[in-house]
C-alpha positions as CSV (number, residue, x, y, z in Angstrom):
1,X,28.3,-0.8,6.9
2,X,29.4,-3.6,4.7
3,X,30.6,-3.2,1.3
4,X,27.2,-4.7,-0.2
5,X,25.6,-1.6,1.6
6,X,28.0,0.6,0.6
7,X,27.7,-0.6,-3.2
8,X,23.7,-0.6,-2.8
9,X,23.6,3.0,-1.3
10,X,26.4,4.3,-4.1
11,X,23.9,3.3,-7.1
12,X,21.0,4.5,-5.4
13,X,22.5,8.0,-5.1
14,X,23.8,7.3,-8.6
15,X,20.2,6.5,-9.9
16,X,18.4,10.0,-7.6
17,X,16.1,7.6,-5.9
18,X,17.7,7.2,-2.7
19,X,15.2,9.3,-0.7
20,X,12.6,7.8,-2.4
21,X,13.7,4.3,-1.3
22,X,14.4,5.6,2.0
23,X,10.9,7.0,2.4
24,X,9.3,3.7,1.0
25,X,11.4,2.1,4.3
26,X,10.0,4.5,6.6
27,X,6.4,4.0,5.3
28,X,6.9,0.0,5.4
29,X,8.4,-0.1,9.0
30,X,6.0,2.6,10.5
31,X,3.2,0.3,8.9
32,X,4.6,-2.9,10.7
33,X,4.8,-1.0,14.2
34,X,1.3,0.4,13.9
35,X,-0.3,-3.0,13.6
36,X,1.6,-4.7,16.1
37,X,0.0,-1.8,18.2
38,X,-3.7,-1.8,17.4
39,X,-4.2,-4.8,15.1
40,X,-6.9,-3.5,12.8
41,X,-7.7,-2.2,9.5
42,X,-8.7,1.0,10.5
43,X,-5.2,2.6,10.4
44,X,-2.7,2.9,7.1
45,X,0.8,4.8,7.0
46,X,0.0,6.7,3.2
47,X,3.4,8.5,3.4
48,X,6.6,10.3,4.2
49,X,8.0,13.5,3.0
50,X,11.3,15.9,5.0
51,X,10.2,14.5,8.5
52,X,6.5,14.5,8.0
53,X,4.2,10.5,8.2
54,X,1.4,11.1,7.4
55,X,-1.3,8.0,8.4
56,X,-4.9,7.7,7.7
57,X,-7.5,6.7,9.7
58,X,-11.4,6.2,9.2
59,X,-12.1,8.4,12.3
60,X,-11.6,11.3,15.0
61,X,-11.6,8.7,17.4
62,X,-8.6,6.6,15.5
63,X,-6.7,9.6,15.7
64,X,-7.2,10.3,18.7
65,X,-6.4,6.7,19.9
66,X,-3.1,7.2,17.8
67,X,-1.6,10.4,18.7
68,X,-1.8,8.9,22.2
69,X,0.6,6.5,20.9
70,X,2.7,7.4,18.2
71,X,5.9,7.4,20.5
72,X,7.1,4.2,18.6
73,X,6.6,5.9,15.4
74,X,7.8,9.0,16.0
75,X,11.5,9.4,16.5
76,X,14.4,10.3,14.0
77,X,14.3,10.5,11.3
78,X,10.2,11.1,11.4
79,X,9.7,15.0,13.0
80,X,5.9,14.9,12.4
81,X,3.2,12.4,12.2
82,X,0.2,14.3,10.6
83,X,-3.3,12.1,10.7
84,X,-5.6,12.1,7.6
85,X,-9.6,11.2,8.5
86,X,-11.3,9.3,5.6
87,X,-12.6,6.1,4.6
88,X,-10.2,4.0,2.4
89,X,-10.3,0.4,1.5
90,X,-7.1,-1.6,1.5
């Protein structure tokens, strides 16, 4: 780690909102790798909590489609990706 990093993750910890900023980096990059995968609207990362991504999707059938392949998305420090079935509107 460089000493910028080193600064950036000392205030953060300083502050109490490193997990929070960590789990807002999670969300983003899990986001990115799910539409390079299926290129549609019909899937959204909505959040991470200890290990658990949860994503929603607009059907059974999204989920389904997903869980088939959420190996991208689901390595350390993600444990659990958990699917949510609603409509939502970006």
């Amino acid at each position: 780690m460089s000493d910028l990093e080193n600064i950036f993750n000392k205030r953060l910890n300083q502050l109490g909102i490193k997990k929070q900023v960590d789990a807002a980096v999670i969300v983003a990059e899990a986001q990115k790798v799910l539409d390079e995968i299926f290129n549609n609207e019909s899937i959204r990362v909505i959040s991470y909590n200890k290990g658990v991504l949860k994503i929603c999707v607009k059907s059974n059938a999204w989920a389904t489609e997903c869980q088939a392949r959420i190996t991208k998305i689901k390595k350390p420090p993600v444990e659990r990706v958990i699917f949510v079935v609603k409509n939502f509107e970006y």
